[in-house]
C-alpha positions in Angstrom: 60.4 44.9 -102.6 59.7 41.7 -101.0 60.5 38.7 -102.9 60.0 36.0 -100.4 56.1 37.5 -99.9 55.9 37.7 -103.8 56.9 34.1 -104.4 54.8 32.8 -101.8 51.6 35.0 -103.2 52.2 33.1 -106.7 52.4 30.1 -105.5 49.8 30.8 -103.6 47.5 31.7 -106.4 49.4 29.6 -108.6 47.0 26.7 -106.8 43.6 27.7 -108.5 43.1 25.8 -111.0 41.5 28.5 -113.0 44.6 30.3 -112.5 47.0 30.3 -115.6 49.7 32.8 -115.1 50.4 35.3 -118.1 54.1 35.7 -119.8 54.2 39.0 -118.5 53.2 38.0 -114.6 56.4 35.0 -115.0 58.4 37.7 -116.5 57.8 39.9 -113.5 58.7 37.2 -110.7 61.9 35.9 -112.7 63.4 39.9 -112.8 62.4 39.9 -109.0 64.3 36.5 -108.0 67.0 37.6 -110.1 67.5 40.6 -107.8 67.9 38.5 -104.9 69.9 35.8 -106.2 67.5 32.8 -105.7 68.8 31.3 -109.2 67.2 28.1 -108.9 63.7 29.2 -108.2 64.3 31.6 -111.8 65.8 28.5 -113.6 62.3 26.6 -112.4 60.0 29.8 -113.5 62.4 29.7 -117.0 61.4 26.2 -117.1 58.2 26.3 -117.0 58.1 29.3 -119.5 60.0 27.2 -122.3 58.2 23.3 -121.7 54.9 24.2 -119.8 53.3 26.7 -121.0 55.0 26.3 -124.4 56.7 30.3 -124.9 59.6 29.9 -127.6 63.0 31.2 -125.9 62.6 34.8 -127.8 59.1 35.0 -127.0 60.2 34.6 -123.0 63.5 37.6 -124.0 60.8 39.9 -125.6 58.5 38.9 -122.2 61.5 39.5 -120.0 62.8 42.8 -122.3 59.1 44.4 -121.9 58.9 43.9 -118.0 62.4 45.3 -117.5 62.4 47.8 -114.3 65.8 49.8 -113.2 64.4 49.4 -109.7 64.2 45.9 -109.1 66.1 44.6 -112.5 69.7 43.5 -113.2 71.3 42.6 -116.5 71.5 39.0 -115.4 68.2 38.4 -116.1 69.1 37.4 -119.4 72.3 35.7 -118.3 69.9 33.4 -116.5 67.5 33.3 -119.9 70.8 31.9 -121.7 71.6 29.6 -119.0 68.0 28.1 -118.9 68.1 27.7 -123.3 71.2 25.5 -122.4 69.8 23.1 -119.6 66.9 22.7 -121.8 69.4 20.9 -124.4 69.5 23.4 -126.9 72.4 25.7 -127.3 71.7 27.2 -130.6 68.4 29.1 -128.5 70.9 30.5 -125.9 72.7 32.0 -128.8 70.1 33.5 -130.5 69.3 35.2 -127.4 72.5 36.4 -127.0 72.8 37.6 -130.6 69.4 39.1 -130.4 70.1 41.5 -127.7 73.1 42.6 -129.3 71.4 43.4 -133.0 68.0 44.5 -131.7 68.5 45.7 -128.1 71.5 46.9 -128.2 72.4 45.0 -124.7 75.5 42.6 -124.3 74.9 40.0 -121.8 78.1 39.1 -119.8 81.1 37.2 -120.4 79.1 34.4 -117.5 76.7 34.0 -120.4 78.9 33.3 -123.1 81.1 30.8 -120.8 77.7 29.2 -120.5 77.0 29.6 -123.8 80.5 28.1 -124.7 80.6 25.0 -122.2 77.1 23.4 -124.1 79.2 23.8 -127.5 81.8 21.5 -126.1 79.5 19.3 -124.4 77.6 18.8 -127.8 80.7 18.2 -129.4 80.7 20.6 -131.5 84.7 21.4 -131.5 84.7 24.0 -135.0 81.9 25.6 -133.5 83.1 26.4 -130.4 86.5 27.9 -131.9 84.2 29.9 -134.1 82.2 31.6 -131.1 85.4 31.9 -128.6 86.4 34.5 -131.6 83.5 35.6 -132.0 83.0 36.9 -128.8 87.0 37.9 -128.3 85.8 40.4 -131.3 83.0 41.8 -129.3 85.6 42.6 -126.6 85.0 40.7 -124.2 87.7 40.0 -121.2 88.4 36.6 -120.7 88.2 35.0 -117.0 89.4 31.8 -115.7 86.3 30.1 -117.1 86.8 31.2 -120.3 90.4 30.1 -120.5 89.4 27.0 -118.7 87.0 26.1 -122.0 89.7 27.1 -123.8 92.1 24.5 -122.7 89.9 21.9 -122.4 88.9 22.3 -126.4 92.3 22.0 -126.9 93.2 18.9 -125.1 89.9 17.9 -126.6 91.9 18.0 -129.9 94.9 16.6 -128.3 96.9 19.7 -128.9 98.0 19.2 -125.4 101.2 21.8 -125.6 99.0 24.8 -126.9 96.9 24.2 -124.1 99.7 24.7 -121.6 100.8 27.8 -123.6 97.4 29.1 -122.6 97.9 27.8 -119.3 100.5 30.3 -119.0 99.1 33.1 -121.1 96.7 32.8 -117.8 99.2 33.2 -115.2 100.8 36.3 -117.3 97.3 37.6 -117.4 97.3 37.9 -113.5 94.2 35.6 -114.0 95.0 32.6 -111.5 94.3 29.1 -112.9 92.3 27.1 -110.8 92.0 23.0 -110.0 90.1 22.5 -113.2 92.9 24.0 -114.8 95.6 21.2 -113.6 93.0 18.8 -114.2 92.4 19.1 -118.1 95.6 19.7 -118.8 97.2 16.5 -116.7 94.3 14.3 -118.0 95.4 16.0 -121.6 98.6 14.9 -121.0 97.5 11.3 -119.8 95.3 10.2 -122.6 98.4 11.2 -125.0 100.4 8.8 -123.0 102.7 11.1 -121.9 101.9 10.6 -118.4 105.3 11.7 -117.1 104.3 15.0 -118.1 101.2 15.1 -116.5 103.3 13.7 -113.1 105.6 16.9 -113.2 102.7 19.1 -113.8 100.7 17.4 -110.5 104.2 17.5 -108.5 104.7 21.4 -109.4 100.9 22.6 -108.5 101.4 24.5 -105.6 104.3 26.3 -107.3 102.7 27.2 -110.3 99.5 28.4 -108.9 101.7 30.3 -105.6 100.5 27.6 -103.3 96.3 28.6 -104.4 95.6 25.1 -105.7 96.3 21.5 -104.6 95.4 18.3 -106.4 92.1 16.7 -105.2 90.6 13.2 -106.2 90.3 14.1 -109.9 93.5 14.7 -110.5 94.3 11.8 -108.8 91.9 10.1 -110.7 93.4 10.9 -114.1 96.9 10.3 -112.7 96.0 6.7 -111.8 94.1 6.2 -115.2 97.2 6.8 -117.1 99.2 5.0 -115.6 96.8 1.7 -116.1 96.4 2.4 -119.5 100.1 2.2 -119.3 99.8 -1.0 -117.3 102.2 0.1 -115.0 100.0 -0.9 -111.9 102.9 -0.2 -109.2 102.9 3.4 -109.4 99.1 3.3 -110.1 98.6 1.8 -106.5 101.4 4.2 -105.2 99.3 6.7 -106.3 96.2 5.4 -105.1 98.1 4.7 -101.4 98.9 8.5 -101.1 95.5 9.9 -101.6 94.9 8.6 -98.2 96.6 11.3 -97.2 94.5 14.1 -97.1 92.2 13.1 -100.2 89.3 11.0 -100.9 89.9 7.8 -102.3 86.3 7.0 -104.2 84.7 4.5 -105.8 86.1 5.7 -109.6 89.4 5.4 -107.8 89.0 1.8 -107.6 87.1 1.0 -110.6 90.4 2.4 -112.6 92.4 0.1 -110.6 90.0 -2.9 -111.5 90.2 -2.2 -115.1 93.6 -1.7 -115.3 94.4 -4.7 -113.8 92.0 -6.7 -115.8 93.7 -5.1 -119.0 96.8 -7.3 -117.9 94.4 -10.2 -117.5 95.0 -10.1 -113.7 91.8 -11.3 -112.9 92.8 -12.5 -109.2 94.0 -8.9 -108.1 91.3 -7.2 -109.8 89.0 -9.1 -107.3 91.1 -8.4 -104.4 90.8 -4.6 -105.1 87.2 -5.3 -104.9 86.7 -6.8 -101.4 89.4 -3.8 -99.9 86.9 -1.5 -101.8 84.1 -3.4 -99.7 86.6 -3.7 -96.4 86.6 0.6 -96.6 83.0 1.2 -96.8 82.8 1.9 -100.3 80.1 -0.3 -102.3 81.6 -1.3 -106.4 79.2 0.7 -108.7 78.0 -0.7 -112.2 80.9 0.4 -113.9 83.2 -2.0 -111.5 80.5 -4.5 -112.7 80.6 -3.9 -116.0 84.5 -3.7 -116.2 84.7 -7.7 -114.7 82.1 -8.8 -116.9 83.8 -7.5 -120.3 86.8 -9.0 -119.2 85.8 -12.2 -118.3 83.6 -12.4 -121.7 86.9 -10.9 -123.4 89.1 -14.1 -121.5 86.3 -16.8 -122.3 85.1 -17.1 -118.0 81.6 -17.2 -119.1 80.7 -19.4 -115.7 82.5 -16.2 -113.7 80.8 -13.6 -115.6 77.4 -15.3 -115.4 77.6 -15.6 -111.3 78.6 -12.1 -111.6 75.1 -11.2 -113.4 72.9 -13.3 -111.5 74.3 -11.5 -108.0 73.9 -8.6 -109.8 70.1 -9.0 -110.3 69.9 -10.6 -106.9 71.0 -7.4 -105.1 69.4 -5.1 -107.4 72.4 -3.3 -109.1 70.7 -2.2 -112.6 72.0 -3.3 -115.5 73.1 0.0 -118.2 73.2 0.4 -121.7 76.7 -0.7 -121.3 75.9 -3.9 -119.2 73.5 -4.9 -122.5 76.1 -4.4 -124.7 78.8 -6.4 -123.2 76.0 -8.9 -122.2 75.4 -9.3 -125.7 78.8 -9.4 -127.4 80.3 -11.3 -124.3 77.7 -14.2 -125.6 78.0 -13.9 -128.8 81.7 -13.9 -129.2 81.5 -16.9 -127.1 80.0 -19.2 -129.4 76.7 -18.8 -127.4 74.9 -16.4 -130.1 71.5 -17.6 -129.7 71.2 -16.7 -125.8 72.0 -13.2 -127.1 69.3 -13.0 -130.0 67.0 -14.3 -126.8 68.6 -11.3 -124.6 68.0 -8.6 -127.5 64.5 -9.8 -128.1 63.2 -9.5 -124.6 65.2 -6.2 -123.9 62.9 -5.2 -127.2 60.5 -6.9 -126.0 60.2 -4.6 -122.5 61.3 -1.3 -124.8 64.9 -1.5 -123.3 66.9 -1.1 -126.6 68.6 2.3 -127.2 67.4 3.4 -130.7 71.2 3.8 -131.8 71.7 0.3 -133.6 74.4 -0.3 -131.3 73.5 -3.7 -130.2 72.1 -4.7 -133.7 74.9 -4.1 -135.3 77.2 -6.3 -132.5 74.6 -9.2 -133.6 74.6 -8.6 -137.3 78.7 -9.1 -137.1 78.4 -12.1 -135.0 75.7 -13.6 -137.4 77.4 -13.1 -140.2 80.3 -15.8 -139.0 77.9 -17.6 -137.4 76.9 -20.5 -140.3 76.2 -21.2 -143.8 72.7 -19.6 -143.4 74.3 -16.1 -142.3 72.8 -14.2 -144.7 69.1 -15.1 -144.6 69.6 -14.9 -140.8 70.8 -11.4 -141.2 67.9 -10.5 -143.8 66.1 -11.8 -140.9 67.3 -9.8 -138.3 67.3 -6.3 -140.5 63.7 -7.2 -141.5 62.9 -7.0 -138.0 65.1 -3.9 -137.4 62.9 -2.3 -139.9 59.6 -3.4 -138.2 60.8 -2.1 -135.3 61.1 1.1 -136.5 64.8 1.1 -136.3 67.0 2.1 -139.8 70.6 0.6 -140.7 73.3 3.2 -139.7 76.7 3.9 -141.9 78.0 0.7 -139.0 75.3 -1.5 -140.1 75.9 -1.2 -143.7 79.6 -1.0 -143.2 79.8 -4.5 -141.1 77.6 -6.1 -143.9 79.7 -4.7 -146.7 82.7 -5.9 -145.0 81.4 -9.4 -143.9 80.3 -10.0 -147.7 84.1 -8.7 -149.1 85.7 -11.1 -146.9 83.4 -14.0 -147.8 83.9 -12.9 -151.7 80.8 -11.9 -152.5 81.8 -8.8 -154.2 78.7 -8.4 -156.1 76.2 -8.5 -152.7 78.8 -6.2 -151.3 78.1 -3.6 -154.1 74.0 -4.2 -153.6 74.9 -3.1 -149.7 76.6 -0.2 -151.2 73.9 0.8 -153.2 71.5 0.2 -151.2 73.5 2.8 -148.4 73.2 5.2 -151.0 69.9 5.1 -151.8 68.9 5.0 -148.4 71.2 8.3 -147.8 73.9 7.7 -145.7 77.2 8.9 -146.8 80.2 6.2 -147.1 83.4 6.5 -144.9 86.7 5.4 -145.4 86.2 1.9 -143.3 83.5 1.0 -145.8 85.5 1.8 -149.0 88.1 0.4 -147.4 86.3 -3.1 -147.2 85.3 -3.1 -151.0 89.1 -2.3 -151.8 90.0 -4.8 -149.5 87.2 -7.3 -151.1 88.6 -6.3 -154.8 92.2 -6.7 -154.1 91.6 -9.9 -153.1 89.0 -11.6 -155.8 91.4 -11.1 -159.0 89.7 -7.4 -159.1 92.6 -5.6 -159.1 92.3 -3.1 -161.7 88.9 -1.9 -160.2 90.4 -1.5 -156.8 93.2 0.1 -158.6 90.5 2.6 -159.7 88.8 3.6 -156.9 92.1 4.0 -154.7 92.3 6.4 -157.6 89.3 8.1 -156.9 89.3 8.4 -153.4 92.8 9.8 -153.8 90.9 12.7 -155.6 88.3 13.1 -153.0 91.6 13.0 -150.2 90.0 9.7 -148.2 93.4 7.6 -148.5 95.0 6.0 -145.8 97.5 3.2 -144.8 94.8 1.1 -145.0 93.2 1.2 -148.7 96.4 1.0 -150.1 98.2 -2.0 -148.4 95.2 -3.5 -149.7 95.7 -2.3 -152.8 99.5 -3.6 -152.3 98.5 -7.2 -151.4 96.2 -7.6 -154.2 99.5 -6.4 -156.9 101.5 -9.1 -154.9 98.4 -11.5 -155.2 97.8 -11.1 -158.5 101.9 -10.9 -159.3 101.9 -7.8 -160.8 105.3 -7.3 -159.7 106.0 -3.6 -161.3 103.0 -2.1 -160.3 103.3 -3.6 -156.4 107.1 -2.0 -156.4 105.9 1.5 -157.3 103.3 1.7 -154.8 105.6 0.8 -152.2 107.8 3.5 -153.7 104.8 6.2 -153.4 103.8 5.0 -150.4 107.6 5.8 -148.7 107.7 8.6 -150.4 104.6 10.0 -148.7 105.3 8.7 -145.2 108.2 11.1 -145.5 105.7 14.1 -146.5 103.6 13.1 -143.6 106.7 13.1 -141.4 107.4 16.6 -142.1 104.0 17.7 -141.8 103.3 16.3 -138.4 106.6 17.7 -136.9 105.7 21.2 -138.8 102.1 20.7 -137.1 103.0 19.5 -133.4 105.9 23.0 -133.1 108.9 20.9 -133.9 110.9 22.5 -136.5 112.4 20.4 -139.5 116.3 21.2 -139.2 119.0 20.3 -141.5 119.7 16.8 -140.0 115.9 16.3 -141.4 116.5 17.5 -144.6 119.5 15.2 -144.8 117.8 12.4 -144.0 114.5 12.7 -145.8 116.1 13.8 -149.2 119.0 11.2 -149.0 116.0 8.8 -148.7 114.1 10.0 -151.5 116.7 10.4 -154.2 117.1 6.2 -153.7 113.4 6.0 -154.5 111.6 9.0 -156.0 112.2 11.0 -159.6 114.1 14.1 -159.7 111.1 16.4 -159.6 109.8 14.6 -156.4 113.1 15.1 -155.3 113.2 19.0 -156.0 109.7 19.2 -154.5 110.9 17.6 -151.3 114.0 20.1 -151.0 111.0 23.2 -152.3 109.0 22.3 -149.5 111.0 22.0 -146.9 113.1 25.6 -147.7 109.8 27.0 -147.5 108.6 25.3 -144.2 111.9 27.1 -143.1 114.2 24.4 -143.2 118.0 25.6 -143.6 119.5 22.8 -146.4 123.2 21.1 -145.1 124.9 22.6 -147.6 126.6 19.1 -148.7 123.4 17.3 -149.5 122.4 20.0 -151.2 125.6 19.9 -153.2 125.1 16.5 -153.7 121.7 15.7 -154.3 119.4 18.7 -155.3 121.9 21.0 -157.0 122.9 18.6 -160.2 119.2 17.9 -160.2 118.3 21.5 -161.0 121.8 22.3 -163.1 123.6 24.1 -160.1 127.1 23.6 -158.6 127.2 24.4 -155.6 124.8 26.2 -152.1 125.6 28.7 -150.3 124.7 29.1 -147.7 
C-alpha cells in the first residue's frame, strides 16, 4: 500500500549484485505502479522484462496474469504491456497480447490499447493492416473516441482520400465526440499535399466554428499551411502566413526551413539566404535540414563553390552531417561532373561504418557511373564487387538502374543477364524495370518482342502510360504504321475507362453529359462491341443515357429504334 517505499526497497536491493529479480517479483512492482499511475517507471520495469532479462512479451502477460490482485491491480496493466510491445518496435507482440487475453483469458483490454495498438500499424506503414484491425476491433464493440477517429482520418489522408476523411471528420462532431487540433491538422495537411490548398485555407479559417470555439490552430497547422503553399510556389501568401503566426503563435525553426525550401524551388537563392540571417536576427539557430535544403539546391543549380563553403562551416561549427546530408553530398558531386570526389566520399564514410545498409547511396553512384565513360561497366562490376564484400546485396533499384542504363546504351542482351540475374537472386521485378527492357526493345528493332511482353504484363495487370508509349515509339520507329494507329486507338479508348473509373472512385457521379461525351468519342474510334460495353458500363455505374445519343449511337448498334427514357 506504499508504492514509493516499494520502489525504493527494489532498487534498493536491486543493487546486490547477487540480486537477480524473478518475473513474478517485476510482475508484482509493475501491477503496483500501475495503481498509482507512475507509467514511466512501469514502461522501464516492462523494458527491462522484454530486453534485459530476455522474457518473451507472453511470458511477461502470463507473469503479469498470475500476480493479478483486486486490491492493488487495474486492468491497465495490460494496456501498459501492449503499449511497452509497441515502443519496443514490434507491433505484431502487442497484438498477440491483446488477442490472447481475449481467446484465453477472457479479458478485453481497453479501447487506449487498441489506439495504441493501431497508431504502430500506421507508423509501420502498414495501411491494409490497419483497415483490417480498425474492423476488427469495431466487431468486438468497442466505442470509438477521438483517438480512434483521429487514426482513422489520418489512414485516410494517408491514402489521399482526403474527402472521406472529412466525412469522418463530421461523423465525429454528430457523435458528440469533439475533434481535437490533431484533427484540423491531418485533415488540412491532407488537403495540402493534394494541392488543394484552398481547401485546407477554409478549413484553418472555420476552426473555431466547427469545433464551438474548443480548438485554434497552433504552429503545425501553420506549418502545413505554409508548406502548401511553397510547394505551390506561391511565396507571398506563404510569408503572409508566416507574418501572422507572430500573433499569438510560435514561429519555429521548421517554419523557416519551409520558407527556405520553397524559395529555393523557384531558384531564389538570394531570398532563401535572407530568410536565414532573420531566422538568426530572432534567436532561432537553422537546423540540418535548413542545411541540407541549401546544399541540394545549390548542387541541383551547379554552385558547387557555395555549397562547399556551406559544408566546410558546417563541420567548422559542428552541425552533423545526416543520412540525408551524405546523400545530397554524394549526388550533388556526382551530377556535377566531379564523380571521383564522391567514390572518395563513399569510401571513407565506409571506411568509418557511416553507410546506411539500404543501398541508397550505391545505387546514386552506380547511375552516375554508368554515364560516366567508355569503361562504365567494368567500373560498375567494380563497384558491386565491392558492394558484395561489404556485405551489402543489390536491391530491386540497383538492378533496375543497371537494367535501364544497359537498354538505353542498347545492350539488350546484358540487360536481360541483369534480369536474370535479379531473378535468381530473388527479388521480384516492378513495372519501372519492365518498363526499361520495353523501352530498350522498342528501340533496338525489337519490336515484336516488346510487343509480347506488353502482352504479358497486360495479363498480369502491370501496364501503364509508360510501357506502352514505348511500345508506341518503337511501331513509329520501326514504321509499322497500322499496328502504331491501333494502339493509339486502344490506348484513347482506355483513358476514357480510366476517366470514368476515377470519377466513380473519388464520389463524382458520371451524368449524362459524360456519357455523351465519352460514347460520342468512342464510336469515332472503337468497334461496336467496345461501343456497347462503354454504354453497359456506364448504365450500370448508374449513369442515366441522353436519350439522343442513345438514339443515335448505341441503339442501331444493338438493332433498337429508339430509348426511353
Amino acid at each position: 500500500m506504499s508504492p514509493d517505499l516499494v520502489l525504493r526497497f527494489y532498487k534498493k536491493v536491486e543493487e546486490q549484485k547477487s540480486f537477480l529479480p524473478s518475473l513474478e517479483c517485476v510482475c508484482v512492482l509493475v501491477h503496483v505502479m500501475v495503481g498509482c499511475k507512475r507509467y514511466d517507471d512501469v514502461l522501464g520495469l516492462m523494458d527491462k522484462l522484454l530486453r534485459k532479462m530476455g522474457f518473451s512479451h507472453l511470458e511477461v502477460l502470463d507473469g503479469l496474469w498470475d500476480c493479478y490482485d483486486g486490491e492493488v491491480s487495474c486492468g491497465g496493466v495490460f494496456d501498459a504491456l501492449v503499449r511497452a510491445c509497441n515502443l519496443s518496435g514490434n507491433g505484431k507482440c502487442g497484438y498477440e497480447v491483446i488477442m490472447k487475453l481475449r481467446t484465453e483469458k477472457g479479458f478485453s483490454v481497453s479501447v487506449h490499447a487498441w489506439n495504441n495498438y493501431l497508431n504502430r500499424v500506421l507508423k509501420s506503414g502498414e495501411v491494409s493492416c490497419f483497415w483490417q484491425r480498425y474492423e476488427e476491433m469495431i466487431s468486438y464493440g468497442y466505442v470509438e473516441n477521438v483517438y480512434t477517429l483521429n487514426l482513422v482520418i489520418y489512414a485516410l489522408c494517408k491514402e489521399m482520400r482526403l474527402y472521406e476523411a472529412i466525412s469522418v471528420f463530421y461523423r465525429m462532431l454528430k457523435s458528440g465526440i469533439y475533434p481535437n487540433v490533431v484533427t484540423f491538422n491531418m485533415i488540412i495537411d491532407g488537403a495540402c499535399k493534394m494541392g488543394d490548398v484552398s481547401l485546407g485555407l477554409k478549413l484553418f479559417r472555420n476552426m473555431g466554428i466547427m469545433s464551438m470555439g474548443f480548438v485554434m490552430p497552433n504552429s503545425v497547422t501553420f506549418n502545413c499551411l505554409v508548406n502548401g503553399y511553397c510547394k505551390l510556389g506561391d511565396m507571398k501568401t506563404a510569408e503572409s502566413l508566416r507574418d501572422e503566426m507572430t500573433v499569438g503563435v510560435e514561429v519555429n525553426v521548421r517554419t523557416y526551413a519551409t520558407l527556405v525550401d520553397g524559395y529555393l524551388r523557384k531558384g531564389c537563392t538570394k531570398e532563401a539566404f535572407k530568410l536565414c540571417s532573420d531566422m538568426v536576427d530572432r534567436g532561432l539557430v537553422p537546423n540540418i535540414v535548413v542545411y541540407n535544403s541549401l546544399i541540394h539546391w545549390l548542387y541541383f543549380e551547379g554552385d558547387t563553390t557555395t555549397a562547399s563553403v556551406l559544408l566546410s562551416y558546417m563541420i567548422k561549427t559542428n552541425i552533423c552531417f545526416d543520412k540525408f546530408t551524405n546523400s545530397i553530398l554524394v549526388k550533388g558531386l556526382s551530377r556535377n561532373g566531379y564523380l571521383k570526389e564522391a567514390l572518395d566520399y563513399h569510401k571513407w564514410l565506409a571506411g568509418e561504418n557511416l553507410v546506411d545498409k539500404d543501398g541508397f547511396l550505391e545505387n546514386i553512384l552506380i547511375y552516375y557511373l554508368f554515364r560516366s565513360d567508355n569503361e562504365s561497366v567494368s567500373k560498375v562490376k567494380q563497384f558491386i564487387d565491392d558492394m558484395f564484400d561489404r556485405g551489402l546485396n543489390p536491391d530491386t533499384v540497383t538492378y533496375g538502374t543497371m537494367i535501364d542504363a544497359f537498354s538505353k546504351q542498347g545492350s539488350i542482351s546484358h540487360a536481360v543477364r541483369v534480369y536474370d540475374d535479379m531473378i535468381k537472386m530473388g527479388k521480384k521485378p516492378n513495372l519501372v524495370i519492365y518498363n526499361s527492357i520495353v523501352d530498350g526493345l522498342s528501340k533496338n528493332l525489337s519490336v515484336d518482342v516488346a510487343k509480347i511482353m506488353v502482352d504479358e504484363l497486360k495479363k498480369l495487370g502491370l501496364l501503364d502510360a509508360v510501357t506502352l508509349n514505348s511500345l508506341l515509339n518503337g511501331y513509329c520507329a520501326n514504321w509499322k504504321v497500322n499496328e502504331a494507329l491501333n494502339l493509339f486507338l486502344q490506348m484513347q479508348e482506355d483513358e476514357a475507362k480510366e476517366l470514368m473509373e476515377m470519377m466513380v472512385a473519388q464520389g463524382l457521379t458520371p451524368d449524362s453529359i459524360t456519357y455523351t461525351t465519352l460514347l460520342t468519342n468512342a464510336c469515332k474510334k472503337s468497334s461496336a462491341e467496345e461501343v456497347v460495353a462503354l454504354h453497359d458500363d456506364m448504365v450500370v455505374k448508374g449513369v442515366t443515357p441522353d436519350s439522343q445519343t442513345y438514339d443515335d449511337i448505341v441503339g442501331p448498334l444493338i438493332g433498337k429504334e429508339s430509348f426511353d427514357l
